[in-house]
C-alpha positions in Angstrom: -7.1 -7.8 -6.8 -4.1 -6.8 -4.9 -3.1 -2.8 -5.8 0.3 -3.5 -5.8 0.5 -6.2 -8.0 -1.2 -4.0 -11.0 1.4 -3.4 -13.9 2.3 0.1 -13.8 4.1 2.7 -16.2 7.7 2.3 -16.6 8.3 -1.3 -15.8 8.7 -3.7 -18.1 6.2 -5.4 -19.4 5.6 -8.7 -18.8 6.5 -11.3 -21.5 4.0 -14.0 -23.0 3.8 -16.4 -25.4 0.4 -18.4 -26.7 -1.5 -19.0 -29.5 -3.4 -16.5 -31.2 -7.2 -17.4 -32.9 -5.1 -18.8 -36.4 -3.4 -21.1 -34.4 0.1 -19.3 -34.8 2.5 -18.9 -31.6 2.6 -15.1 -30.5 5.0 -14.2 -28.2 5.2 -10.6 -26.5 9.1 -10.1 -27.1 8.5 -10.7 -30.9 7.2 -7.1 -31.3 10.0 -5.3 -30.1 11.0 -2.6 -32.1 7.5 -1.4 -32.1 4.9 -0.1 -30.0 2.1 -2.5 -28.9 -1.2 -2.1 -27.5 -1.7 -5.0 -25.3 -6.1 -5.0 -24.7 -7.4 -6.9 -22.2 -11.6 -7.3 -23.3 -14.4 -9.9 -21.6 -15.3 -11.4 -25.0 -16.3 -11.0 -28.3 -20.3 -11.3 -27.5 -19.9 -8.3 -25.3 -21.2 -5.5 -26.8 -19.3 -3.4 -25.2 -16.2 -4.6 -26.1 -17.4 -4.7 -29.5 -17.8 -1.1 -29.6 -14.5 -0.8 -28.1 -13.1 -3.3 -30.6 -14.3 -1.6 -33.6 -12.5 2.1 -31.9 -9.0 0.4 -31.5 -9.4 -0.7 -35.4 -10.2 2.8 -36.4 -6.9 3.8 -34.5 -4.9 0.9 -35.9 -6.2 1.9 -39.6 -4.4 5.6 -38.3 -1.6 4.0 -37.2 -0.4 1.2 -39.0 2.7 1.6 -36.9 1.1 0.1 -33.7 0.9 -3.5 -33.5 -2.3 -4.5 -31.7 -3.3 -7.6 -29.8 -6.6 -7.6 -28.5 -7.1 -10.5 -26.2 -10.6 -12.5 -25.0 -11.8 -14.7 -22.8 -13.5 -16.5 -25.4 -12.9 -19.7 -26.9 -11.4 -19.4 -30.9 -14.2 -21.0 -32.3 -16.2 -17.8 -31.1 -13.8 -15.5 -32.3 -12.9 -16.6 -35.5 -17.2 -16.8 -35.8 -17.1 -13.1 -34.6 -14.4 -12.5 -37.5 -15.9 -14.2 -40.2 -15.4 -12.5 -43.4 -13.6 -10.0 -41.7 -9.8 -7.9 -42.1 -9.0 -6.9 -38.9 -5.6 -5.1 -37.9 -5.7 -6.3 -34.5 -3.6 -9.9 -33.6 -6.5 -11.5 -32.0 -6.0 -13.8 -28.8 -7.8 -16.1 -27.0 -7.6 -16.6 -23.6 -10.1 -19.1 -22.1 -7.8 -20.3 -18.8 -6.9 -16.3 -18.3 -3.6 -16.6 -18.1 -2.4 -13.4 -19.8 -5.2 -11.6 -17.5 -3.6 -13.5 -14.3 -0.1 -12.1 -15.7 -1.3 -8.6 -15.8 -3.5 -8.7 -13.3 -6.8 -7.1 -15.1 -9.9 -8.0 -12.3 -13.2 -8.8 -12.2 -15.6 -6.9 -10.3 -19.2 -7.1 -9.8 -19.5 -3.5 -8.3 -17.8 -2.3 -11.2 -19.8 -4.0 -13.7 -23.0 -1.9 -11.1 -20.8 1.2 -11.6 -20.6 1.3 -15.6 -24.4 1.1 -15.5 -24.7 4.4 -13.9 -21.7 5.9 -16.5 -23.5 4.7 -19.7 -23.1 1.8 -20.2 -26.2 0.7 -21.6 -25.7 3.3 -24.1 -22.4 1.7 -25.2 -24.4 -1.5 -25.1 -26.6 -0.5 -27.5 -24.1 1.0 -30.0 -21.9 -1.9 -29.6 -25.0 -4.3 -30.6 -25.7 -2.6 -33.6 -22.2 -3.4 -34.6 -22.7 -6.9 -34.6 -22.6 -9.1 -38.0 -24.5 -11.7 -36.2 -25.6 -12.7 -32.9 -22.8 -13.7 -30.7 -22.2 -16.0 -28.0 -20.7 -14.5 -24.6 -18.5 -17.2 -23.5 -16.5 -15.2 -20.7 -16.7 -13.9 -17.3 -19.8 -11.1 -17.4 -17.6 -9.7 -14.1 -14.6 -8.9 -15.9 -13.0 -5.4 -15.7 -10.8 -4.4 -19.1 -7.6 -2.9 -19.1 -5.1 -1.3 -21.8 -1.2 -1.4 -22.0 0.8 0.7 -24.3 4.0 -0.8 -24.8 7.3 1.1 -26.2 9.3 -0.6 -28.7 11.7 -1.6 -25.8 9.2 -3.6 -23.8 8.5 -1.1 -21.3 5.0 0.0 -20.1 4.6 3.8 -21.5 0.9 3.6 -20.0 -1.5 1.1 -17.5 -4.6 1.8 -17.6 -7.2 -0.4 -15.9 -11.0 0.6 -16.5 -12.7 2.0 -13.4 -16.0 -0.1 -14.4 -17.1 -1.6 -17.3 -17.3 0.9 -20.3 -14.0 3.2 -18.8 -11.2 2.8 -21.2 -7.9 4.5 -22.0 -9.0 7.1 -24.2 -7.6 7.0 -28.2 -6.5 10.4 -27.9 -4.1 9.6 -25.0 -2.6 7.1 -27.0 -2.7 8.8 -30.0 -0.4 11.7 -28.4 1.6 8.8 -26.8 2.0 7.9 -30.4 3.3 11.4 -31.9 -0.4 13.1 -31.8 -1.2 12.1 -35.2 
């Protein structure tokens, strides 16, 4: 992935509309008014992003303020699987042609998938399985790198943050303070 073409803070964020995993149209500029955190995830068999998942819902519980969308590779029948019987504050997304992760450029990387082994990810692996209701089904790219947007209420970027391997996200406390420190 190109450097330059990375979203950074202060532009304006890139607008988007698809479905989300209901089947309702979600479109970026429909948020405005609100902050928005835009999170960019492999899929929901990942346990990884699982354990990151179940942090951002902790922070949207916090923060009812901050509209969420969490966005996947996988397919909705997957997701709505990994939702079953679930309330979750987060609008979830599928994105199986990776569109949204063309638009805002999040990569994949095998040498940063190597590099989270040797900053814990297998930890996180662990922690994120025993999160799991039931086994999933990882129906995305195993080389995909996350990434996080926070989003003003304008449509501007406030932060860009894309991981530095797998397992590296933007830390909730920087995005708590860039929400008023609560």
């Amino acid at each position: 992935m190109a450097q330059n073409k990375r979203i950074t803070a202060q532009q304006e964020a890139p607008l988007f509309t698809i479905t989300d995993v209901n089947g309702t149209l979600t479109e970026l500029k429909q948020y405005r008014g609100r902050k928005v955190l835009l999170s960019f995830h492999r899929n929901v068999g990942c346990p990884i992003c699982n354990l990151r998942f179940h942090e951002l819902e902790k922070l949207g519980t916090k923060h009812p303020e901050l509209t969420m969308l969490a966005i996947y590779e996988s397919s909705a029948a997957n997701m709505k699987k990994y939702l079953d019987g679930q309330q979750v504050h987060a609008v979830m997304i599928p994105d199986t042609t990776q569109a949204l992760y063309e638009l805002y450029h999040v990569e994949r990387s095998k040498g940063k998938i190597m590099k989270g082994m040797l900053h814990g990810a297998m930890g996180k692996m662990k922690a994120g399985n025993k999160l799991f209701t039931q086994k999933m089904k990882q129906d995305g790219n195993m080389d995909r790198i996350g990434a996080d947007f926070l989003i003003d209420e304008h449509g501007r970027v406030l932060i860009a943050h894309y991981d530095n391997y797998v397992g590296d996200h933007l830390p909730v406390s920087t995005i708590t303070a860039a929400l008023g420190g609560q």
